[in-house]
C-alpha positions in Angstrom: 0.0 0.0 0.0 1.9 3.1 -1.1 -0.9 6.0 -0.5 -0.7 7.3 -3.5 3.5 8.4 -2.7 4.9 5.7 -4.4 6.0 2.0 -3.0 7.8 2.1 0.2 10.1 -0.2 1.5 10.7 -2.1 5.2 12.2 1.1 6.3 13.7 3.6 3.7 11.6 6.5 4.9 11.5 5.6 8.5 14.6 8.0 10.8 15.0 7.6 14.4 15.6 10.9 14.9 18.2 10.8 17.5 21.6 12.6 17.2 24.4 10.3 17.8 27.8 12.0 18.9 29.4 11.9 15.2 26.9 14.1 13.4 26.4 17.1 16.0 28.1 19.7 13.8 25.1 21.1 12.3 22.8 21.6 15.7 23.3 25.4 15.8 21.0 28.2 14.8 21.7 29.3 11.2 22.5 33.2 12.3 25.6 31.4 13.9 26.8 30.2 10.4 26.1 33.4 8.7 27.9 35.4 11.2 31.0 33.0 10.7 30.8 33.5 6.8 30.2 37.4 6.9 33.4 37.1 9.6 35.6 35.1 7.4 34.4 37.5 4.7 36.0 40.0 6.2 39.3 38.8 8.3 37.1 39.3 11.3 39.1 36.5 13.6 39.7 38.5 16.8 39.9 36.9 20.0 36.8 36.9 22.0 35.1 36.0 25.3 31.8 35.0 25.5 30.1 34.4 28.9 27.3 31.9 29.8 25.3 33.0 33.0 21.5 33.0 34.2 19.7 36.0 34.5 17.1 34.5 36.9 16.3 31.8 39.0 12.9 30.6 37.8 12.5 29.1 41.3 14.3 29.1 44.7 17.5 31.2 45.0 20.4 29.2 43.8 21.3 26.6 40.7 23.3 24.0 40.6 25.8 23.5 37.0 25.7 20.9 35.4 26.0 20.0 31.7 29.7 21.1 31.2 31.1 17.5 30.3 28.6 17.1 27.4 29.4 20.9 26.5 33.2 20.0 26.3 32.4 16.8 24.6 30.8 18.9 22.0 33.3 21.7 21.1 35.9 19.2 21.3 34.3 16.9 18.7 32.6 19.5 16.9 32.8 18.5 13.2 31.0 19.1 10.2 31.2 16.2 7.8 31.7 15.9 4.1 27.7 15.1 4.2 27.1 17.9 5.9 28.6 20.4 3.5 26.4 18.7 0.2 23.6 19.3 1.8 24.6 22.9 3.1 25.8 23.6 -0.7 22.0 21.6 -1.6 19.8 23.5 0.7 21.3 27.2 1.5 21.3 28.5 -2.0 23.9 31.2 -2.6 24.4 31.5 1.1 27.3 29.9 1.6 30.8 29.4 -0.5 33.4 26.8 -1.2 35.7 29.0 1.0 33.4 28.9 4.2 32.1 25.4 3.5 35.8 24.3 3.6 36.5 26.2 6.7 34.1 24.4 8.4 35.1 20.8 7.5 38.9 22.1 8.8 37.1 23.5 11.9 39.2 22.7 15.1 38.9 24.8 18.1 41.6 26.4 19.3 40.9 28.8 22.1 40.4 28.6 26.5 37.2 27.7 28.3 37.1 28.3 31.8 33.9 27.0 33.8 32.8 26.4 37.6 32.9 22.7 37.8 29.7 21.0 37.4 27.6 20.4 40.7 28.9 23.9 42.0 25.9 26.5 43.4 25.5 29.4 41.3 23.6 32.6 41.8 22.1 35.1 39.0 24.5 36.8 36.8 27.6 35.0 37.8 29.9 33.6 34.6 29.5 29.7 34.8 31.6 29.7 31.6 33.6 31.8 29.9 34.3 31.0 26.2 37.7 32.6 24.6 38.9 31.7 21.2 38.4 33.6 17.6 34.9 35.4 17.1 33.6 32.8 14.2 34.8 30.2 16.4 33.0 30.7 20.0 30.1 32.0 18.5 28.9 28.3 17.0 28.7 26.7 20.0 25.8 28.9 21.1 22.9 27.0 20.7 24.5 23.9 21.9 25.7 25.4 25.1 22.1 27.1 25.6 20.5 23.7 25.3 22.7 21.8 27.5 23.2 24.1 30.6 19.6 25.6 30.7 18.6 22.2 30.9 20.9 20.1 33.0 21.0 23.3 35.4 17.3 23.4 35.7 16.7 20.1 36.5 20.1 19.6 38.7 18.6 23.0 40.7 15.0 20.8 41.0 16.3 17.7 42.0 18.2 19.2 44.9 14.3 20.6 46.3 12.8 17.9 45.9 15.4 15.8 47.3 15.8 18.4 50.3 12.1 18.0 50.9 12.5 14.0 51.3 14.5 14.6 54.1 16.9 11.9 53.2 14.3 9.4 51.6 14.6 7.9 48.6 13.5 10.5 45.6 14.0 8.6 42.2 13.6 10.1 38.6 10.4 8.5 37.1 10.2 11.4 34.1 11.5 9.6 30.9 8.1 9.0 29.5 7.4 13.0 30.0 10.6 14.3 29.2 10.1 17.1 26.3 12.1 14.3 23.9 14.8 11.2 24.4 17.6 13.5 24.7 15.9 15.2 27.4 15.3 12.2 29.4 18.7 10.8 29.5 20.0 14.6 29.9 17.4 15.0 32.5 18.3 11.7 34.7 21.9 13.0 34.5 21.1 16.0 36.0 18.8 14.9 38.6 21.2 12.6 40.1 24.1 15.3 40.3 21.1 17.4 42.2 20.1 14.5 44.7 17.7 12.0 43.1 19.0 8.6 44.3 17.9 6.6 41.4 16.6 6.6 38.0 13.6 4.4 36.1 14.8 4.8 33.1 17.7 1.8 32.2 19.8 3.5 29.3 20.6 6.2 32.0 22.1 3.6 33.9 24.0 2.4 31.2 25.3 5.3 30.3 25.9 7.2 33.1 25.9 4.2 35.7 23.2 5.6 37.7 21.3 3.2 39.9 18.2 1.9 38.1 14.9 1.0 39.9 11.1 -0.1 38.9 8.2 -1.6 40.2 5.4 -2.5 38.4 2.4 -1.5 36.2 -1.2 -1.4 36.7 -1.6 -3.3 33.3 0.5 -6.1 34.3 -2.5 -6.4 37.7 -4.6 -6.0 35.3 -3.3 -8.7 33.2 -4.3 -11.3 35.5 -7.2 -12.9 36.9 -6.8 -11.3 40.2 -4.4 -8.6 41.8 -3.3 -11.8 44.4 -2.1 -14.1 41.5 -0.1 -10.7 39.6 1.5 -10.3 43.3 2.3 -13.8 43.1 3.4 -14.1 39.9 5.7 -11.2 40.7 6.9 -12.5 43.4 8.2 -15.9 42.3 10.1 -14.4 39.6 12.2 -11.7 42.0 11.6 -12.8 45.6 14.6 -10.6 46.2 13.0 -7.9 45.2 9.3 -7.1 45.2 7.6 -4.3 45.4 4.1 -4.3 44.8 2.0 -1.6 43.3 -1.4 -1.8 45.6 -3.4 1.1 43.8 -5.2 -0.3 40.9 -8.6 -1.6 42.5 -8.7 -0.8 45.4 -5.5 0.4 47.6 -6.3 -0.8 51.3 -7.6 -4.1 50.0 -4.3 -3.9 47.8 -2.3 -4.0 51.1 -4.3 -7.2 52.3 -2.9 -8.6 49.4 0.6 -7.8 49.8 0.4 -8.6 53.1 -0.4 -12.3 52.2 2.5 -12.2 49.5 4.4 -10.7 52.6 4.0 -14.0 54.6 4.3 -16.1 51.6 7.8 -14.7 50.8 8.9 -15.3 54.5 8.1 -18.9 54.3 10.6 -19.2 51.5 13.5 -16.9 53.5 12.8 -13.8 51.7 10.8 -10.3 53.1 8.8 -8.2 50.6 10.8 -4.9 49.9 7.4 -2.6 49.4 4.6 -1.5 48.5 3.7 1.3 46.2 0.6 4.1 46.4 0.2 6.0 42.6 -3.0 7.4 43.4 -5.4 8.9 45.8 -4.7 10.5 49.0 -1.3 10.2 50.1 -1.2 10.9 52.8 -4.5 9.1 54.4 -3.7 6.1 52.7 0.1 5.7 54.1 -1.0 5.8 57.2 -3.5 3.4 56.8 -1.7 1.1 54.7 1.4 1.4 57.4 -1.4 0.1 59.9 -2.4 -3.0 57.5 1.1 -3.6 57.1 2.4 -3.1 60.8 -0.6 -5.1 62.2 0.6 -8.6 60.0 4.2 -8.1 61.2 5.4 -6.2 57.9 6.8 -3.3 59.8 10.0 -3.7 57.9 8.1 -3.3 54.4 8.5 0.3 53.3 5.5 2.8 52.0 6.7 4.2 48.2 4.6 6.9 46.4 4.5 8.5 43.3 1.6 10.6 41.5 2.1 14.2 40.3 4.8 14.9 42.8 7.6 17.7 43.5 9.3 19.3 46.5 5.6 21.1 47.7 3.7 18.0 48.0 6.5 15.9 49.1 7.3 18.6 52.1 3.7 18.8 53.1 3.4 14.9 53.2 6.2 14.9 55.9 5.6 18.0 57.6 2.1 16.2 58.0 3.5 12.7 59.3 2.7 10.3 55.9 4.9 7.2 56.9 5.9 7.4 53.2 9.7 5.8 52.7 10.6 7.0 49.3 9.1 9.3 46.2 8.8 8.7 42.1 9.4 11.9 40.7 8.4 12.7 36.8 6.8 15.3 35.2 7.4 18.3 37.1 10.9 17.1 37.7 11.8 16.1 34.0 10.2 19.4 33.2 11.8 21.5 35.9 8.8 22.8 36.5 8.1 26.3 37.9 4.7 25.9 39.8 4.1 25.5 43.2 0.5 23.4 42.9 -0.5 24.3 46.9 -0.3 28.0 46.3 -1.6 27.6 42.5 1.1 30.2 41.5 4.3 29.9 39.0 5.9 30.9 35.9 7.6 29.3 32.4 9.5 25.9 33.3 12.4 27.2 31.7 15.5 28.3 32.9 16.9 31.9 30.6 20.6 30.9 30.8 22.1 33.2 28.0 25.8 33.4 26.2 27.2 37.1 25.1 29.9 38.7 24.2 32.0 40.0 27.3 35.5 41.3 25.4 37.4 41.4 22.3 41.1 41.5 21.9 42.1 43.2 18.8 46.5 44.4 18.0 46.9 43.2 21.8 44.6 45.6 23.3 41.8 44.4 25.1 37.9 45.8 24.3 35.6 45.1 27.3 32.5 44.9 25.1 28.9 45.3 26.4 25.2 45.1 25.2 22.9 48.2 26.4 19.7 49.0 25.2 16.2 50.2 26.1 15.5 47.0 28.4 17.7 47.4 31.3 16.8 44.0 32.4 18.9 43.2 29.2 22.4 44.8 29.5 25.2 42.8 30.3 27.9 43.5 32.0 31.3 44.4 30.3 34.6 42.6 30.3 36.1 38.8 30.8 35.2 37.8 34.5 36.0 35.9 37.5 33.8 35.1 40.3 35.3 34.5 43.8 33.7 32.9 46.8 33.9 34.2 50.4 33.7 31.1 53.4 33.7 31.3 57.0 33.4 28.3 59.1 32.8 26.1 56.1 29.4 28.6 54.9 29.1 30.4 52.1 28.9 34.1 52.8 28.7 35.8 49.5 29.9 36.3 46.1 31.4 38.9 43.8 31.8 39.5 40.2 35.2 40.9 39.1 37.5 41.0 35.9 39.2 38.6 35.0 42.4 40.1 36.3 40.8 41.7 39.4 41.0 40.1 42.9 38.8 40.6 45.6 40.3 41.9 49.1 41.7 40.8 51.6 42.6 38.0 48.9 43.0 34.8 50.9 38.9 34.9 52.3 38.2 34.2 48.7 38.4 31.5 46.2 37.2 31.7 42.3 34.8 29.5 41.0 35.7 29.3 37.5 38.5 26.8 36.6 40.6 26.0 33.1 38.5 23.1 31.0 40.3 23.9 27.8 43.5 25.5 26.8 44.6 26.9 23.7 42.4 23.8 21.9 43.6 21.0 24.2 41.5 19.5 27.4 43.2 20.2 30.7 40.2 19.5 32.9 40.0 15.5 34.3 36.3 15.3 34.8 35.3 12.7 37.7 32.6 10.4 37.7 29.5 11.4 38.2 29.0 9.8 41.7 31.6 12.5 42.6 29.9 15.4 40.8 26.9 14.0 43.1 29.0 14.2 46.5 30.3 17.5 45.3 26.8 19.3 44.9 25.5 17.4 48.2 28.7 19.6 50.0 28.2 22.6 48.2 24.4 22.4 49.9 25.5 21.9 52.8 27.6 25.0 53.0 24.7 27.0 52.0 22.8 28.6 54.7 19.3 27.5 55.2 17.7 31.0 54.4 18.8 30.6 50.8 17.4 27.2 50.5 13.8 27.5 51.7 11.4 26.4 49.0 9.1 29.4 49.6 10.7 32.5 50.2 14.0 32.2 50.0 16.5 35.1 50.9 18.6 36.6 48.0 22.1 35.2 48.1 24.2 38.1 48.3 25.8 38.4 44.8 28.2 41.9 44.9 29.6 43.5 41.4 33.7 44.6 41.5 33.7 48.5 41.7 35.9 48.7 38.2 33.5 46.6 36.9 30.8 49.3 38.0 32.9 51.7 36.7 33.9 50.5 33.5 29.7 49.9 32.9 29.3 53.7 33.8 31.8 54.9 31.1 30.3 52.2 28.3 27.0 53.2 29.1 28.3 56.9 28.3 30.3 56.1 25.5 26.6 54.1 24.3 24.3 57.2 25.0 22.6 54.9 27.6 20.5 56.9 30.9 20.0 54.8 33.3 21.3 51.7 33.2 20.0 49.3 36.2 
């Protein structure tokens, strides 16, 4: 059957759509290759620095970076293949020459990056990365940066709520199968381990990124079976080690009869059912009478799991309350980072506005602080290559300042800077640790953050200060711009 397109075979017109590591070199907005041609048009190779910050925090007062290993991974593999370039030279029209085309299947990166490790808090308007290297150059990697931090930081920044409201339960990532597309869900479990999560449903994130992976089971496997007692069964015989039951589908407390008698079964044969699992209803009622079913049969070692349009509001209210509730399922409004707090009924876009400009430009040795103004002072950037140093005492973090590059903070031994070499004149310089490290490292960098700046509602401002020549230098740009009034 061809609908009237012709005959089609097994699967010559079927793509997965996924982007596998050796054809990246074309995800980047097309102004980024015209802005390299019309630069190699005209000798324009000066050295730049680009900056990749957040404006604002869509929710709560602090992030937590992550995405830089896949950010390196892609500037140092950037490539543009020989396919590529046929079907630029197919597509663009007159757009684009031999000359550019070629440049871009030589490309090779050759400047610095500098970047706050991943799993480090950050604060509005601090450099997480600085990009240096010649203007065509930095400029496509752009997108990809964007795409990666915005995301990762997002969801790294929600895990760490949500986890912080399970007071040290279990909170596993359960969002793959409402993750805005694949990418997004292995991304996405990445990130929401580094913020806290414990675990992950979703295997390939295991796999790659060797994060514990955990499941239950679904109501259509219950309802597979003649009863909900012969699906418990039938679970249990084939992972004794291992059950946990999901005791929602019918009818929850009567579910927890059931696993009760699974319970006893599995001790008879030297095992002890791990759980049970509530996906529905209220939570909070139902774990405590379920922990009463359970208790009163001997099970008091069988622990309470839930799941069910979850994040760091309901979970804090179910504990605050008392819900003998062990560990959370996280999905959608972790996977989606969302920015809504469903108890008030109040929120914003689930987006985090990470953004990536042009801080200097080094032209005949002399360095141009460069800086955008315009009519929207929320807009305007601040001039110059940064730094940003940290001030501790007694292992908590006090506050933060912006300064140039070359400017340090006095008296200079309270502070250290955040951002550290990655990249060096083209070559990597930066070991990056396993992830279970990036984990440990966020889980400290909480710690040393006062309690005011975490509260989920409310939160104090962390105290975020400019450098005075950086104030300084913005008043004599904003001059030399014609700009009144720069915030």
């Amino acid at each position: 059957m061809d609908g009237g397109c012709g005959e089609i075979s097994d699967t010559g017109h079927i793509k997965s759509g996924l982007i596998d590591s050796g054809s990246l070199g074309l995800f980047l907005d097309y102004y980024e290759l015209t802005m390299a041609k019309a630069d190699l048009d005209h000798s324009n190779m000066g050295v730049i620095t680009e900056n990749y910050y957040v404006r604002k925090i869509p929710q709560g007062a602090y992030l937590i970076s992550a995405g830089l290993e896949q950010v390196i991974h892609f500037i140092k593999n950037f490539k543009v293949t020989e396919e590529d370039v046929e079907w630029l030279r197919s597509t663009s029209g007159r757009d684009f020459d031999n000359r550019f085309l070629e440049y871009l299947l030589d490309f090779s990166f050759r400047g610095d990056v500098y970047a706050v490790p991943e799993g480090t808090v950050v604060f509005p308007n601090e450099p997480i990365m600085n990009v240096t290297g010649p203007s065509p150059e930095v400029q496509l990697f752009e997108t990809y940066i964007l795409n990666v931090m915005n995301f990762q930081t997002l969801i790294a920044a929600k895990a760490s709520r949500i986890a912080r409201a399970a007071r040290g339960r279990d909170v596993v990532d359960f969002g793959a199968r409402r993750a805005h597309g694949r990418d997004a869900a292995v991304m996405g479990a990445r990130a929401a381990f580094i913020g806290g999560a414990t675990g992950s449903s979703l295997v390939m994130a295991g796999k790659i990124w060797g994060i514990p992976y955990v499941g239950t089971m679904a109501h259509k496997f219950i309802q597979d079976r003649v009863s909900e007692l012969d699906a418990f069964r039938d679970y249990a015989e084939s992972f004794p080690h291992n059950s946990i039951l999901l005791i929602d589908t019918y009818d929850t407390l009567e579910g927890a009869k059931n696993a009760c008698i699974i319970g006893r079964e599995l001790k008879k044969r030297g095992f002890e059912l791990k759980g049970v699992r509530l996906d529905s209803g209220d939570l909070f009622e139902l774990s405590k009478k379920v922990r009463v079913i359970l208790d009163n049969e001997g099970l008091k070692s069988v622990k309470i799991f839930a799941s069910s349009d979850l994040d760091e509001f309901v979970v804090d209210e179910l504990i605050s309350a008392g819900a003998p509730i062990d560990g959370f399922g996280v999905g959608t409004r972790l996977i989606t980072g969302a920015n809504y707090n469903p108890l008030a009924k109040a929120g914003g876009v689930s987006a985090l506005n990470g953004i990536y400009k042009i801080a200097e430009r080094v032209e005949r040795g002399r360095v141009i602080p460069k800086m955008k103004t315009t009519d929207d002072a929320s807009k305007s950037t601040l001039p110059g290559r940064k730094q940003v140093y940290r001030r501790l005492v007694s292992r908590e973090f006090v506050e933060d300042i912006i300064t140039l590059w070359d400017e340090k903070p006095k008296p200079e031994r309270d502070w250290s800077p955040l951002l550290v070499p990655v990249i060096a004149k083209g070559k990597l310089v930066y070991d990056f640790p396993p992830i279970s490290s990036i984990r440990k490292y966020a889980a400290e960098q909480l710690r040393m953050l006062p309690e005011r700046f975490k509260r989920l509602d409310q939160a104090d401002e962390y105290p975020v200060r400019i450098s005075p020549q950086i104030k300084e230098l913005r008043e004599r740009l904003s001059k030399e711009h014609g700009e009144k009034g720069i915030a």
